[in-house]
C-alpha positions in Angstrom: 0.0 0.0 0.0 1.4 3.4 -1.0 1.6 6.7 1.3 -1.2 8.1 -0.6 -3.7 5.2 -0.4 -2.5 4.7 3.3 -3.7 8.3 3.9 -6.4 8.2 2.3 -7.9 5.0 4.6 -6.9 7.1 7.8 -8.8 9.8 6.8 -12.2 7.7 5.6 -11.5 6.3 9.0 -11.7 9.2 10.8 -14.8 10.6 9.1 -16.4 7.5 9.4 -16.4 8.1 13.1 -17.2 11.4 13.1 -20.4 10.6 11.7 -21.4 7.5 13.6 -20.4 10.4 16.4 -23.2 12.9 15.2 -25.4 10.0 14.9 -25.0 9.2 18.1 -25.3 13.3 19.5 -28.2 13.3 16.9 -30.6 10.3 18.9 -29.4 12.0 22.4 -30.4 15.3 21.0 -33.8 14.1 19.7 -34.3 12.4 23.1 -33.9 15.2 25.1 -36.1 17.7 22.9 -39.0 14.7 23.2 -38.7 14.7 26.8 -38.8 18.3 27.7 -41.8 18.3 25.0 -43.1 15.5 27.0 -43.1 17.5 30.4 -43.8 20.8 29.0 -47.0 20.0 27.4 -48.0 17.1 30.8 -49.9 20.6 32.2 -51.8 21.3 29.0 -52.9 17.7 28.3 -56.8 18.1 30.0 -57.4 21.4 27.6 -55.4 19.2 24.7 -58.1 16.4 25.0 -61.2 19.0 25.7 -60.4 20.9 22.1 -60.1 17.7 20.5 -63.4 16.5 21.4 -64.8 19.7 20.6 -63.2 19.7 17.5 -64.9 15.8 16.8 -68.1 16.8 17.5 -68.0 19.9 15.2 -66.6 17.7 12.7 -69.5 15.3 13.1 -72.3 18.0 13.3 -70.6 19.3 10.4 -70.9 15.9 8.4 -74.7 15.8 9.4 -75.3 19.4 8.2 -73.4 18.9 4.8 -75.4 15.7 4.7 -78.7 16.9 5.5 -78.5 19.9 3.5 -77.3 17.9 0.1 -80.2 14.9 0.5 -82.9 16.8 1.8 -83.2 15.6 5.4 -86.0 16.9 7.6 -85.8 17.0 11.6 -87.2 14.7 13.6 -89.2 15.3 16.6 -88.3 12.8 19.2 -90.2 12.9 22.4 -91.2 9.7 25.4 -94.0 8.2 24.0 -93.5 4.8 22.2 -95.4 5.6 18.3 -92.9 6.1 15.4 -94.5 8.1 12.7 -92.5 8.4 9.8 -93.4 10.6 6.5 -92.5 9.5 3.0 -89.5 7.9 4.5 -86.2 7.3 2.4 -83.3 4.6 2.5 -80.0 7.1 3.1 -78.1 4.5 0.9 -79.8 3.5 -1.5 -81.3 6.4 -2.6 -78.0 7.6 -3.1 -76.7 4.4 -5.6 -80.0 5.0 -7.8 -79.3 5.9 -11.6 -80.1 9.6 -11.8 -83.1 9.4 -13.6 -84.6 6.7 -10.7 -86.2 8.3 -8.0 -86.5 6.6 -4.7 -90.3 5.7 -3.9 -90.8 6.7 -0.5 -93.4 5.4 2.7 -95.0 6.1 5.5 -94.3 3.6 8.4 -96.8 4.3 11.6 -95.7 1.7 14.6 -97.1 2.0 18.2 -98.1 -0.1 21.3 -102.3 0.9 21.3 -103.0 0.2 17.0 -100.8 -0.9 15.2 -97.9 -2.6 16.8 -97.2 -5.5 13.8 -97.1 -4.5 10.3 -97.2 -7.6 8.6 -95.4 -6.7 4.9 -96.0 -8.9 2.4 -95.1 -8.5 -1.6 -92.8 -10.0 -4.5 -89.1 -10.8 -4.4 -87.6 -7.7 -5.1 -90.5 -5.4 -4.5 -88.5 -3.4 -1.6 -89.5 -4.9 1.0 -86.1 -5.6 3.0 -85.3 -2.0 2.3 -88.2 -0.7 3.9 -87.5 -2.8 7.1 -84.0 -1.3 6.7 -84.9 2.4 6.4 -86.9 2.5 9.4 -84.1 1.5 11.5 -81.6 3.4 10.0 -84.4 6.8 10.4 -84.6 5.7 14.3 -81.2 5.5 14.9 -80.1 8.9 12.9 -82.8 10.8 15.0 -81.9 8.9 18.3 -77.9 10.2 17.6 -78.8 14.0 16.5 -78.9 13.6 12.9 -82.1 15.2 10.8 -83.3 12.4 8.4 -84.1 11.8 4.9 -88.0 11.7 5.0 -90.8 15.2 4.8 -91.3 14.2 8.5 -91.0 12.2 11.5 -91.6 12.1 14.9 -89.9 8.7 16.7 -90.6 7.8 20.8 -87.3 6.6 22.2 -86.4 3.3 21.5 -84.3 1.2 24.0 -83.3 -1.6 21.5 -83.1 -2.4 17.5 -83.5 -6.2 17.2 -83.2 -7.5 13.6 -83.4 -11.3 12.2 -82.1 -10.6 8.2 -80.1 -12.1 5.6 -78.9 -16.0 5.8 -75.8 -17.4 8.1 -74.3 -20.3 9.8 -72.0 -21.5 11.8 -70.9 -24.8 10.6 -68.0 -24.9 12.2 -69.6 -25.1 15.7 -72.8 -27.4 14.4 -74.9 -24.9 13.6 -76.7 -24.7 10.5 -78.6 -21.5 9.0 -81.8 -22.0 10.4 -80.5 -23.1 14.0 -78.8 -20.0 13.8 -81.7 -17.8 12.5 -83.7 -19.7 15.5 -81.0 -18.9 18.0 -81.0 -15.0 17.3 -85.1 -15.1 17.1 -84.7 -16.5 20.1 -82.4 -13.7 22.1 -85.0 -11.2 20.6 -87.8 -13.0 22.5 -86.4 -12.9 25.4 -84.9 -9.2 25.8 -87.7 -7.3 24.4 -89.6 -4.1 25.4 -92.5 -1.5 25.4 -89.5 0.6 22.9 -87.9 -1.8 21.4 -87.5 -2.2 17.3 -88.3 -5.3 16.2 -86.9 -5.8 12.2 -87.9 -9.5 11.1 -87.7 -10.7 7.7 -88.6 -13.6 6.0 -88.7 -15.9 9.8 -89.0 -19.6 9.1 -87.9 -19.8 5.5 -85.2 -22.4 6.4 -87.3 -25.3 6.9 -90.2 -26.8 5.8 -93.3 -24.9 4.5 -95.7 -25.8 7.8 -92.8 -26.0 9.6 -92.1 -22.3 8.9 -95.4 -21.1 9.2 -96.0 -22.4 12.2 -93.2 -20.9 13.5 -93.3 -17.4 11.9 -97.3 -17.6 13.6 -96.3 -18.2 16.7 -93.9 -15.6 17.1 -96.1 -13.0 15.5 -98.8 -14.2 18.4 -96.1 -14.6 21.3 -95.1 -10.3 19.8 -99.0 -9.4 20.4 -99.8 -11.3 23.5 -97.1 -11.9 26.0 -98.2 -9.9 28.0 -95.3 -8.2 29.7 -94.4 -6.0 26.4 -95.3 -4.3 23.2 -92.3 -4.1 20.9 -92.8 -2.5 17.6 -92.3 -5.0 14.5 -91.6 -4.9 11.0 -92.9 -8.3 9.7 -91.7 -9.2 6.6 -92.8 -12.7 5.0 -93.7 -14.5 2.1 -96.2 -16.9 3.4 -99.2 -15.2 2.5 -101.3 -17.5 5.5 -99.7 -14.8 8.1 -102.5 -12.1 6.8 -105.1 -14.1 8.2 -103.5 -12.7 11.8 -105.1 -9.3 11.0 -108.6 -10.8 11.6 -107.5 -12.0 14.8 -105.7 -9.9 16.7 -106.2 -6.4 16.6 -102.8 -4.4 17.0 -101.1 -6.6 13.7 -102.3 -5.1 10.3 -101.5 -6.5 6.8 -99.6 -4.1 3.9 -97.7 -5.0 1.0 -95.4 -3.3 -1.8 -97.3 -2.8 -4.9 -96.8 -4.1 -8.1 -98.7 -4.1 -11.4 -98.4 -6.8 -14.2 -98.4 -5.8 -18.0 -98.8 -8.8 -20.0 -96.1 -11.1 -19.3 -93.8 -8.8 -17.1 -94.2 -8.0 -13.5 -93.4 -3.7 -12.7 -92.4 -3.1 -9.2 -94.1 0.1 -7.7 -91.8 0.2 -4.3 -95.2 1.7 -2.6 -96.3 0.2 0.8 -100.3 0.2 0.7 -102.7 -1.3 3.0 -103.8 -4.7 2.8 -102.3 -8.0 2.0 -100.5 -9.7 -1.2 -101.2 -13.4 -2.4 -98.3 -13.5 -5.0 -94.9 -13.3 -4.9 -93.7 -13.7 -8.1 -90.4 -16.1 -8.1 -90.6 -17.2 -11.4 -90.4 -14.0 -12.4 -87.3 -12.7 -10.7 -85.4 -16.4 -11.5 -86.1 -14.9 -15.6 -84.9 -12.2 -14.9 -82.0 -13.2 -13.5 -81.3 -15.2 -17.0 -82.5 -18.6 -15.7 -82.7 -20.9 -18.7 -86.1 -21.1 -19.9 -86.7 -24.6 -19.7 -86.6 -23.8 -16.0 -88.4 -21.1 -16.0 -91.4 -22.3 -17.9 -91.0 -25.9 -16.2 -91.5 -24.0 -12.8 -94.6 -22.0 -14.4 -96.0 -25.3 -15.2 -95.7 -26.8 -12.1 -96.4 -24.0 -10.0 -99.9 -24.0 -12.3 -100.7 -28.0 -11.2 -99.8 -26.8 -7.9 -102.5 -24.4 -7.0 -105.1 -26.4 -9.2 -104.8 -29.0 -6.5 -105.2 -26.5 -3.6 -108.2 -25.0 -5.4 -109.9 -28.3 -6.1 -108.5 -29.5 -2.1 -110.8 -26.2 -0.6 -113.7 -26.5 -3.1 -113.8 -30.3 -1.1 -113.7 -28.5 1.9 -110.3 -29.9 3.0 -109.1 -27.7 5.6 -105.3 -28.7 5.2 -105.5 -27.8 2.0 -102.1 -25.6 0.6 -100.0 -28.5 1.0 -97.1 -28.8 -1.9 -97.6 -32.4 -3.0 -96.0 -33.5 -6.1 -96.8 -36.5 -6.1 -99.0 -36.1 -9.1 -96.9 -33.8 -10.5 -96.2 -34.9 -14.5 -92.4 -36.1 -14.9 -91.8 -35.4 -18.4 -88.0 -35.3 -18.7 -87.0 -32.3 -20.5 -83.7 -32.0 -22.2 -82.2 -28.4 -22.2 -80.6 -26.7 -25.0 -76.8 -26.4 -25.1 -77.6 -22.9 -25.7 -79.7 -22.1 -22.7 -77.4 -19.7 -20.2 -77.4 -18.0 -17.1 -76.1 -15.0 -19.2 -78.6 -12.4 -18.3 -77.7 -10.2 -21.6 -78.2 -13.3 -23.8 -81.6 -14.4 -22.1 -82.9 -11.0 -22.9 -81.6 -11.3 -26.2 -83.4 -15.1 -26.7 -86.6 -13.8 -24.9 -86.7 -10.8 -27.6 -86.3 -13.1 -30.4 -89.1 -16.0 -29.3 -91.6 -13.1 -29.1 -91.0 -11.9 -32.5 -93.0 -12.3 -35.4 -91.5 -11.9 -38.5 -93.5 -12.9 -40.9 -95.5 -9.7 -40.1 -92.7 -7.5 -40.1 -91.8 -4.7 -42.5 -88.1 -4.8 -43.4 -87.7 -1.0 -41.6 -89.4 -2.5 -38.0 -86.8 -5.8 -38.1 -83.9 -3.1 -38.6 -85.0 -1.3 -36.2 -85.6 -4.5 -33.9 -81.8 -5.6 -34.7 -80.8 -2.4 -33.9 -82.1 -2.6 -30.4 -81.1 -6.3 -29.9 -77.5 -4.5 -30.7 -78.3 -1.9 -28.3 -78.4 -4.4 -25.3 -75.5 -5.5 -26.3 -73.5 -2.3 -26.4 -75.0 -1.6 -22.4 -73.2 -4.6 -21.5 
């Protein structure tokens, strides 16, 4: 090694530790400024945490404003008593995912403990049902926390609990299958409830058999009106249509359901909650338009038809049991689906708008005009 490269190693030695040095004075230095930060600010830490609550709260109240203001929120009047009276009431969220041109349909919802504690709903798959439920709940608990709500008006008693029994589960892992877990949260409701609670309950019973269900969905919609040591309010949401005849019997649960209208072949869902209740609910329908193959589709029609035949002609013989789904008489034509048949919603639009068409008695200008809006639902995919 020559002078110069043995010189030149001293000195990279040399700064090396100098700066490992200032490193070192740099972490003591930064120790000692946290410290006496530390200590001076240990008086100021109760006003510290008072302005930042402060400044929470005005960020929240500022949210709710902002909020209110933008979605047209009204203020609800919240007082002791135990009636929730909600006007042309509106889901917060999913008003807000509508396509601009969609309006959401609002309700009323009137729930108290002297008239009408159970509002049996009743109405087609996707008729809004759920929603409404929803809403309701989500309206109670805005008001409850100091928020104005998106309805014209509303004036809500205190409620002590929201109890809700929605949606599909289970727990297989600890032995519990969907409907032992829709049974076990039924039955927690049952046993807590009170003059304010919420009660939210939709579709109770559908995970077992038909009487099995309704006899269970019954009971509890009894057990809700007559136990005797409370009133809770209750959305009732169901399909079995047998629950309306609990309107005749008791006189605090009243039948509504969302309102559709049927034009030709298609069903047209009217979102509108209107008194009295609904004997169809229109599965069929919703499995076409979810691009069921139509062998299914019209298989299920067909069976469905031979199905209510036989509860017709069971209750015109006077049999009281009548309503029960037998198949044994059911036809068992096998049917053989087409390789084309798909699940494709698109392309079972597409198929259904071609089956209805008559060609023969079509001018050349209406079958471009058709193929132009057979492309057209093509290009929106």
């Amino acid at each position: 090694m020559t002078n110069a490269e043995r010189y030149i190693t001293e000195e990279l030695k040399q700064l090396e530790s100098k700066i490992l040095g200032a490193e070192e004075k740099i972490l003591v230095l930064e120790e000692q400024l946290f410290s006496q930060l530390v200590i001076t600010l240990a008086d100021y830490i109760q006003p510290i945490q008072y302005n930042a609550n402060l400044l929470a709260r005005i960020d929240c109240l500022l949210g709710f404003a902002r909020g209110a203001k933008k979605h047209r929120y009204c203020r609800p009047a919240i007082n002791e008593g135990t009636a929730i009276d909600i006007k042309q009431g509106r889901h917060p969220v999913i008003e807000q995912q509508l396509p601009i041109d969609e309006p959401y349909v609002p309700n009323d919802v009137y729930l108290d403990t002297e008239a009408q504690q159970v509002m049996m709903i009743t109405g087609p798959n996707m008729a809004g049902k759920s929603a409404l439920l929803r809403q309701t709940a989500l309206i109670c608990l805005m008001a409850q926390m100091g928020c104005f709500v998106p309805a014209e008006a509303a004036e809500i008693g205190l409620i002590d609990k929201v109890f809700t029994r929605v949606g599909a589960s289970d727990n297989i892992s600890s032995g519990e299958s969907t409907f032992m877990v829709e049974m076990n949260e039924t039955a927690s409701i049952m046993n807590n409830i009170s003059d304010r609670s919420l009660i939210l309950l939709d579709e109770i019973g559908r995970g077992t058999s038909t009487y099995d269900g309704i006899s269970i969905a019954w009971s509890i919609a009894e057990y809700l009106h007559n136990n005797g040591s409370a009133r809770p309010k209750t959305l009732f949401a169901t399909h079995y249509h047998e629950l309306n005849e609990l309107a005749n019997k008791f006189e605090r649960i009243k039948n509504f359901h969302i309102s559709t209208r049927e034009v030709g072949n298609k069903v047209i869902f009217l979102r509108k909650l209107v008194p009295g209740g609904s004997e169809h609910s229109f599965g069929i329908h919703v499995a076409k338009m979810a691009g069921m193959p139509r062998g299914i589709v019209e298989r299920a029609a067909h069976i469905l038809t031979q199905l209510e035949q036989k509860r017709i002609n069971q209750e015109e013989n006077g049999d009281v049991q009548a309503a029960k789904p037998d198949t044994s008489n059911i036809s068992t034509e096998t049917l053989q689906l087409s390789i084309f048949e798909t699940v494709d919603p698109t392309a079972g639009k597409i198929k259904e708008a071609l089956t209805d068409l008559n060609i023969n008695s079509m001018t050349p200008i209406e079958c471009m005009m058709k193929l132009n809006e057979l492309k057209g639902l093509l290009d929106e995919e």
